[in-house]
DOGU-415187 format. One record per residue: residue in three letters; x, y, z of N, C-alpha, C in turn. Coordinates in steps of 0.001 Angstrom, whole numbers, padded with zeros to 6 digits, always signed. Each point is the difference from the previous one (the first is absolute). Example, Ala and Ser with C-alpha at 12.3 -4.5 7.8 and 13.67 -1.06 7.14 Angstrom:
<nodes>
ALA+013190-005690+007800-000890+001190+000000+000900+001200+000000
SER-000350+001050-000720+000820+001190+000060-000770+001090+000730
</nodes>
This chain:
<nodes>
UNK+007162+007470+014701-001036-000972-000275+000026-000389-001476
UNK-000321-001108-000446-000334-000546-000884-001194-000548-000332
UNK-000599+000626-000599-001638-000701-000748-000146-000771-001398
UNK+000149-000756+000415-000505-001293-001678-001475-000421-000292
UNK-000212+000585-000983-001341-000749-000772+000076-000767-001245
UNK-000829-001027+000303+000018-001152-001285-001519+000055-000676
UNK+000732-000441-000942-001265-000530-001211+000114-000821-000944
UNK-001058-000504-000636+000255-000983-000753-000825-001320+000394
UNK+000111-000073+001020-000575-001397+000089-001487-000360-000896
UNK-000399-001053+000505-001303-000574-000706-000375-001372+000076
UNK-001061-000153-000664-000043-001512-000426+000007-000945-001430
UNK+000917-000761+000101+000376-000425-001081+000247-001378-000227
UNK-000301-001058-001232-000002-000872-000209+001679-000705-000025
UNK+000063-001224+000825+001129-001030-000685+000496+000163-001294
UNK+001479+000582+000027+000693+000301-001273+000075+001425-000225
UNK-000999+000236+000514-000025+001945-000280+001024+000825+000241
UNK+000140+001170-000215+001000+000686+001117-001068+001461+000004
UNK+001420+000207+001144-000962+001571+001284+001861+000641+000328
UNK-000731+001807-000819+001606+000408+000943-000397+000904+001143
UNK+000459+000417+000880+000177+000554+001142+000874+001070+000039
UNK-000580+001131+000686+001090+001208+000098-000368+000644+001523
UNK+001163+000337+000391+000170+000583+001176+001040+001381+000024
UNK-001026+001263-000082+000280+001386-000264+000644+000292+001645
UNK+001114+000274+000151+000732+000287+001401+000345+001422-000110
UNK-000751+000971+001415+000045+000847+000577+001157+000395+000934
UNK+001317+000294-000258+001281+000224+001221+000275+000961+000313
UNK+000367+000261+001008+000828+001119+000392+001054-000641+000443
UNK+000722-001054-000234+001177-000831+000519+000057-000726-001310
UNK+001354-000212-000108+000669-001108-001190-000287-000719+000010
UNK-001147-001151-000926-000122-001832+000765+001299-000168-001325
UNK+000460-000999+000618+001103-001125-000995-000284-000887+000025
UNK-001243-000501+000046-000648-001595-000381-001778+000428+000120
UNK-000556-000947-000866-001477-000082-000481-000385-001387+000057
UNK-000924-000557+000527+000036-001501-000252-001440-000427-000011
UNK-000566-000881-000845-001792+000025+000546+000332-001559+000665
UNK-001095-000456+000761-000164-000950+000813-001314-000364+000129
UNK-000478-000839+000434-001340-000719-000045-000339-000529+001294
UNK-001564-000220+000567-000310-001209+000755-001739-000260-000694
UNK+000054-001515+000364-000966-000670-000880-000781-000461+001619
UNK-001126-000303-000119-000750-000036+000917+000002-000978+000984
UNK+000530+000036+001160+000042-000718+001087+001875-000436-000003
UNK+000464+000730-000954+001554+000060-000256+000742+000828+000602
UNK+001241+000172+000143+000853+001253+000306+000795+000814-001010
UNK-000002+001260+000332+000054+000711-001427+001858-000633-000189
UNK-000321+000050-001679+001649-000482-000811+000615+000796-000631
UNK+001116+000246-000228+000627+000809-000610-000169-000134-001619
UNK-000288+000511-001123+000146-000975-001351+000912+000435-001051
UNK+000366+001968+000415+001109+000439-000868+000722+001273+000578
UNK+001134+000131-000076+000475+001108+000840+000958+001115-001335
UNK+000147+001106-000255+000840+000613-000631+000823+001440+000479
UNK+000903+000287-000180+000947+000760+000647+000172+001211-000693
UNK+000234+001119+000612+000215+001256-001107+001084-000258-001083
UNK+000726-000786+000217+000930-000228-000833-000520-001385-001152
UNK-001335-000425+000189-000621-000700-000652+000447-001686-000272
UNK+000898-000241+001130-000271-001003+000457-001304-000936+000315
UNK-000706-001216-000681-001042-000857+000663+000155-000929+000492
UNK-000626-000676+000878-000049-001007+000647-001668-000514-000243
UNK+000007-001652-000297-001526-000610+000543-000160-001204+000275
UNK-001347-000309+000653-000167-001033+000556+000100-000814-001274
UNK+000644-001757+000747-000232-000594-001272-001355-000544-000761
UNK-000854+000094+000786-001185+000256-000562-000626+000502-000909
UNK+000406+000952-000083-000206+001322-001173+000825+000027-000963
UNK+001336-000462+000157+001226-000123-000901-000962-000193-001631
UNK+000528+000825-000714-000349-000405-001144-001407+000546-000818
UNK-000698+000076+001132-001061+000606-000745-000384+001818+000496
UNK+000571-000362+001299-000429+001919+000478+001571+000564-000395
UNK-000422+001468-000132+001142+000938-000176-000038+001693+000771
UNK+000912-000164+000528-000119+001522+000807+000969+000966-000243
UNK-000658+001589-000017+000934+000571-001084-000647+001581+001149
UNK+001019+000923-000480-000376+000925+000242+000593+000954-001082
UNK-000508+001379+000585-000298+001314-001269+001168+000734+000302
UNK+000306+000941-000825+001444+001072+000112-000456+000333+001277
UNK-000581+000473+000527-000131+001081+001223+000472-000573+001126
UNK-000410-001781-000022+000036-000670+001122-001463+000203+000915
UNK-000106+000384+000109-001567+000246+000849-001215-000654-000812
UNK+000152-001039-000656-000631-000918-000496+000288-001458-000563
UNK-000773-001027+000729+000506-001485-000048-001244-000537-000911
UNK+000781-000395-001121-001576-001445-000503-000168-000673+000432
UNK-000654-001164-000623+000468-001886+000197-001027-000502-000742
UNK+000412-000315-001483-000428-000559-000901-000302-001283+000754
UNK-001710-000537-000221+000554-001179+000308-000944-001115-001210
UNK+000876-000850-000775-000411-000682-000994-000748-001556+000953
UNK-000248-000947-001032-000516-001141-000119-000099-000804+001484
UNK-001244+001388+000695-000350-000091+001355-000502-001576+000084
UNK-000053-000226+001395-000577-001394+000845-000982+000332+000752
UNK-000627-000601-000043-001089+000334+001066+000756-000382+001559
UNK+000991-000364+000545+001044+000023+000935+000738+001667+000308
UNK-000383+000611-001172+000573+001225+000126-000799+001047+000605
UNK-001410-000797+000174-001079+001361+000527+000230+000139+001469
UNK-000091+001464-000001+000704+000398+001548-000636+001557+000475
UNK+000708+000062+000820-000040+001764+000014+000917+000726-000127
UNK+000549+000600-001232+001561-000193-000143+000426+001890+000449
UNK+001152-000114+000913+000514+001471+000497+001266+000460+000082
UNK-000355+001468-000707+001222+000729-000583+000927+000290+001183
UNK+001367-000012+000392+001065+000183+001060+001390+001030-000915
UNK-000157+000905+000845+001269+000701+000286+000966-000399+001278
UNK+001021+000288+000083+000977-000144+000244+001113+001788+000148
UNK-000053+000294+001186+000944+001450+000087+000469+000170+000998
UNK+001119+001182+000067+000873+000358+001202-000857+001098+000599
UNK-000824+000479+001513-000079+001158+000356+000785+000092+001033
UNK+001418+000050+000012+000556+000048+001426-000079-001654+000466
UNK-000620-000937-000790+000163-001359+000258-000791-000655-001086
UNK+000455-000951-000086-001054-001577-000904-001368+000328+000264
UNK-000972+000507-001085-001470-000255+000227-000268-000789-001108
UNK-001741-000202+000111-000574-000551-000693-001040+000684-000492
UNK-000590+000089-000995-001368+000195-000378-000925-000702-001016
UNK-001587-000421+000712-000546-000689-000752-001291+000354-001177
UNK-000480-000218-000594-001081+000432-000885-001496-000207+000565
UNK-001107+000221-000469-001307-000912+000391-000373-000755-000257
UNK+001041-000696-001220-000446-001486-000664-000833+000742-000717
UNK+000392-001960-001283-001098+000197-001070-000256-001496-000082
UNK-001457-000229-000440-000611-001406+000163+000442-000215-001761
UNK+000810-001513-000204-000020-000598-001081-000358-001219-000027
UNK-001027-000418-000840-000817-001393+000157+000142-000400-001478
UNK+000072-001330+000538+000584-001083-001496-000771-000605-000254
UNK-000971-000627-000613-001369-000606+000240+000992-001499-001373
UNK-001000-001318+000622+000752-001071-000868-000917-000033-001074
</nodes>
């Protein structure tokens, strides 16, 4: 099993920034971390993905202003995220990625980030 908890979120003004961390609990190797979002009456989006080998990937949306990083241990993902939109307020959730004998997934409880204009 894998357990992820996040924090960070909040509410915050147009232009602001908010970082996010997601402390991961394994007893299995994940080789990818990625946070993702859904905004209300939306379907959740992917917005940054990173690899033990610290590879990133992001939406182009975010390009440019968010950044996702993780710690020596690996069992911890940020995601800086700068010169928010109020487009960006969501419920944004931490994802692992691991082998137990097959491809799983694991998700976080979300964290509410609100962008106010």
């Amino acid at each position: 099993q894998v357990q992820l908890v996040e924090s960070g979120g909040g509410l915050v003004q147009a232009g602001g920034s908010l970082n996010l961390s997601c402390a991961a609990q394994s007893l299995f190797s994940i080789f990818q971390m990625a946070w993702y979002r859904q905004a209300p009456g939306k379907q959740r989006e992917l917005v940054a993905t990173i690899t033990t080998e610290g590879r990133t990937n992001y939406a182009d949306s975010v390009k440019g202003r968010f950044t996702i990083s993780g710690d020596n241990t690996k069992t911890t993902v940020y995601l800086q995220m700068n010169s928010l939109e109020p487009e960006d307020t969501a419920v944004y959730y931490c994802n692992a990625k691991y082998y137990a004998g097959r491809l799983c997934d694991s998700w976080g409880q979300g964290t509410q980030v609100t962008v106010s204009s």
